[in-house]
C-alpha positions as CSV (number, residue, x, y, z in Angstrom):
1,X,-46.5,-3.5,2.5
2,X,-43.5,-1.5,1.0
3,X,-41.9,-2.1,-2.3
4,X,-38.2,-1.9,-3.8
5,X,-38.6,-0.3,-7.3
6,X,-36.8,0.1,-10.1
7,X,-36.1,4.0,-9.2
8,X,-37.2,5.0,-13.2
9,X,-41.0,5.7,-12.6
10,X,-41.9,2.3,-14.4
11,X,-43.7,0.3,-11.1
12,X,-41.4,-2.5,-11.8
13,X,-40.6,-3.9,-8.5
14,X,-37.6,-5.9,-7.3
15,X,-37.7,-10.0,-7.2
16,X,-37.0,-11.8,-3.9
17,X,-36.4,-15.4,-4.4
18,X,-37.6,-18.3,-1.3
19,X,-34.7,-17.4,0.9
20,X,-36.0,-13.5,1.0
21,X,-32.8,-12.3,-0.9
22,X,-33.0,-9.7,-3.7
23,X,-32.3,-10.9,-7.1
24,X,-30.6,-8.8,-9.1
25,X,-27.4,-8.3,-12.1
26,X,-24.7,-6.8,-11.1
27,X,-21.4,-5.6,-12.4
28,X,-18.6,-5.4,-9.4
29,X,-15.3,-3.8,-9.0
30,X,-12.9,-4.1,-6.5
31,X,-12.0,-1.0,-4.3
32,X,-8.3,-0.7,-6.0
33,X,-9.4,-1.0,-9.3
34,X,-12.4,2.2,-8.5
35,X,-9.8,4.1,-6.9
36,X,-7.9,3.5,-10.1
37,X,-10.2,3.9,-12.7
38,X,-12.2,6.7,-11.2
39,X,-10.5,8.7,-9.2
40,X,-7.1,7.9,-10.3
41,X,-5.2,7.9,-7.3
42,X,-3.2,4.8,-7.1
43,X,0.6,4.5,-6.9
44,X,3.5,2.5,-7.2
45,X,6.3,3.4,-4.5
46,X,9.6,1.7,-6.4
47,X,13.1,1.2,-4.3
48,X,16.0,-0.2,-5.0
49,X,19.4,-0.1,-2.3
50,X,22.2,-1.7,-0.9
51,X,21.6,-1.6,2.9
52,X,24.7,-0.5,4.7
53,X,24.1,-1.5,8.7
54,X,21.7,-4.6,10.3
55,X,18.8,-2.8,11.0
56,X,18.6,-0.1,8.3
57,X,15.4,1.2,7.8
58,X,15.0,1.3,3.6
59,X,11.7,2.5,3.7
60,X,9.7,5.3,5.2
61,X,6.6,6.8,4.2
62,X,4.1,8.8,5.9
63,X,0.5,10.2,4.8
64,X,-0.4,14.0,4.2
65,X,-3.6,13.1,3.0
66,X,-6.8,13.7,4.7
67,X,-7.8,10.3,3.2
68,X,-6.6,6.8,4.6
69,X,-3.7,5.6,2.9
70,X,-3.9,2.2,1.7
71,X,-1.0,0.0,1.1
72,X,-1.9,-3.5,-0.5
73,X,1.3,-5.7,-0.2
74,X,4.9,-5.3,-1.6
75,X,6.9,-6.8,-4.5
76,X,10.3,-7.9,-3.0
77,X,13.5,-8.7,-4.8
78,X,16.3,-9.3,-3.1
79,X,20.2,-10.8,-4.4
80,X,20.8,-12.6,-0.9
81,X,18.3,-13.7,1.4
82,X,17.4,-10.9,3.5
83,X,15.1,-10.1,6.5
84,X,12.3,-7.3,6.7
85,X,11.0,-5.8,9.9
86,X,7.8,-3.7,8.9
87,X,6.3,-1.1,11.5
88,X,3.4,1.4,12.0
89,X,4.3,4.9,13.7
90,X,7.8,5.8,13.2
91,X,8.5,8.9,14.9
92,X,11.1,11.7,14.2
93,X,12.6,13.7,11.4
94,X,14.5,10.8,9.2
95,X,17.8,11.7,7.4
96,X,20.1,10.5,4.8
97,X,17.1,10.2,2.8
98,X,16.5,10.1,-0.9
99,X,12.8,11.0,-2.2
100,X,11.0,8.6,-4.3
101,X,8.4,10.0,-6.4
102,X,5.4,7.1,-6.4
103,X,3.9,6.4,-10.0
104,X,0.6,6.7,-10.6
105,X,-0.3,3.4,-12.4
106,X,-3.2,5.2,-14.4
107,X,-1.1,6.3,-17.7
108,X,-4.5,9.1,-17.8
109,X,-4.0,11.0,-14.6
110,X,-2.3,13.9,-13.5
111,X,-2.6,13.3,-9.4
112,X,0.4,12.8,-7.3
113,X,0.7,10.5,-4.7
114,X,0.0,13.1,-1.4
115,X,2.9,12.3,1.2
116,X,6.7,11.9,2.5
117,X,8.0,8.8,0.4
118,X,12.2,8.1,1.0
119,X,14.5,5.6,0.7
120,X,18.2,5.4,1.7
121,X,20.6,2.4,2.7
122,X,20.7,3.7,6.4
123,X,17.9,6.4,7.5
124,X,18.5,7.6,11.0
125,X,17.1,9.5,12.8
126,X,13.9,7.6,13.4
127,X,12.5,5.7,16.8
128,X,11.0,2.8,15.7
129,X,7.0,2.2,16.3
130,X,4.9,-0.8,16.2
131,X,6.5,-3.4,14.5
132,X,2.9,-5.7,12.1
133,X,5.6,-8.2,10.5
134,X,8.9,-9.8,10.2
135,X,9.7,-11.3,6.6
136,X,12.1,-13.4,5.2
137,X,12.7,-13.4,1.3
138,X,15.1,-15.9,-0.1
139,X,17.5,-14.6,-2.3
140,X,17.5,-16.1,-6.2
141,X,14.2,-16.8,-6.3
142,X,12.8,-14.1,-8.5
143,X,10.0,-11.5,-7.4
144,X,8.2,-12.6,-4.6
145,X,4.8,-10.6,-3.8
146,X,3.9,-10.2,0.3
147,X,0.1,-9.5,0.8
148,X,-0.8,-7.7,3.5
149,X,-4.2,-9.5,4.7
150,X,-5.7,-6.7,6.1
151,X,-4.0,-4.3,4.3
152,X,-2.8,-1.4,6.3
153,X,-3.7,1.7,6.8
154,X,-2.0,4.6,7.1
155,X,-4.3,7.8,8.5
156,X,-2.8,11.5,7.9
157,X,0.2,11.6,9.7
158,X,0.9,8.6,10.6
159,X,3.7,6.5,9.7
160,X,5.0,3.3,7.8
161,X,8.5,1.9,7.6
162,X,10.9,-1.0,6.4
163,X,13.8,-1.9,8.0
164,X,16.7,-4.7,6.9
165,X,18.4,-7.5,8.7
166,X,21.0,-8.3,6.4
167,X,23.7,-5.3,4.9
168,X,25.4,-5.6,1.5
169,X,21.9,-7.3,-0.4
170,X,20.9,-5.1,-3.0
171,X,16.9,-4.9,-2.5
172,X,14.0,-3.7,-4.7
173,X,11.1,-3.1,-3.1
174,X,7.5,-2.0,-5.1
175,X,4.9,-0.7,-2.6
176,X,1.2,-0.6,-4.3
177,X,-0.4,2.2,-2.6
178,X,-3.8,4.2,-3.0
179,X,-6.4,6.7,-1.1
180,X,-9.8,5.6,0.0
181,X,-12.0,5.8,3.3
C-alpha cells in the first residue's frame, strides 16, 4: 500500500475522506496576483487618442519575451460611442506611432514590461490578422471593463492590435498585461 506523507520526517500521513479525495488546508492565489507578488512582472498598458480615420488601429503591441504574454481584459472609456475591432497577428512595421511605456502595478519592482507597446490616432502600415472580437462601448457611461474569457495570449513575436470604428471620440484604453507559461 503506499502512503502520502507529510514530507517533514514525522510519519504523519495524509486524510482521504469516503469519496477518496485528499483533505487538506490550503491557501490559493490566483495566477495574476503570483505573477504580481512574486515575480513582479505585471503591467498596465495606458492609452488615451482621438482617432483620426474609420478603421484606425489605436493599439498595437507585440511580445519580445520568451514567456507568453498574457492580456486579461481592457478598461475602455470612450466620449462618444465607439466601435473596437481586436485582432491576433498583425503583420508589418507600424508607423505614426507613439511608445507607451506599460506600468508595472507592483510599486516594489524594477522589471519592465519586455515588448513593442504604441499608440497613435492612425497607425499604418500594418495588414490586419485575425480579428477574436468586435466591441461596442457606449459613450457617457463611465469606465466599462471587457474581460477577455479566455484571456489571450500573446507568444514571442506575435502580435495584438485595436482598431476604431468611429473618428473624432477621444478614447482611453487600460490593457492589464503580465508574463507566465
Amino acid at each position: 500500500m503506499v502512503y502520502i506523507e507529510d514530507g517533514l520526517g514525522t510519519g504523519r500521513k495524509a486524510a482521504v475522506n469516503d469519496e477518496n479525495r485528499l483533505l487538506s488546508n490550503c491557501v490559493t492565489e490566483s495566477i495574476e496576483h503570483h505573477t504580481n507578488s512574486h515575480e513582479e512582472n505585471a503591467y498596465n498598458y495606458q492609452m488615451s487618442e482621438i482617432p483620426d480615420a474609420s478603421g484606425a488601429t489605436i493599439v498595437y503591441i507585440k511580445n519580445e519575451n520568451d514567456t507568453n504574454m498574457i492580456l486579461e481584459g481592457m478598461n475602455i472609456m470612450n466620449q462618444e460611442t465607439q466601435m473596437y475591432e481586436l485582432s491576433l497577428g498583425d503583420t508589418g512595421t507600424p508607423a505614426g506611432t507613439i511608445t507607451v511605456t506599460p506600468a508595472n502595478v507592483n510599486a516594489g519592482a524594477g522589471q519592465v514590461a519586455d515588448g513593442t507597446f504604441y499608440t497613435g490616432s492612425n497607425m499604418t502600415g500594418l495588414t490586419q490578422g485575425t480579428v477574436i472580437d468586435r466591441v461596442w462601448a457606449v459613450s457617457s457611461s463611465g469606465t466599462q471593463y471587457l474581460n477577455f474569457d479566455m484571456d489571450v495570449i500573446i507568444p514571442k513575436n506575435q502580435t495584438f492590435a485595436i482598431r476604431t470604428g468611429i473618428t473624432g471620440s477621444k478614447t482611453n484604453i487600460t490593457i492589464p498585461l503580465y508574463y507566465h507559461e
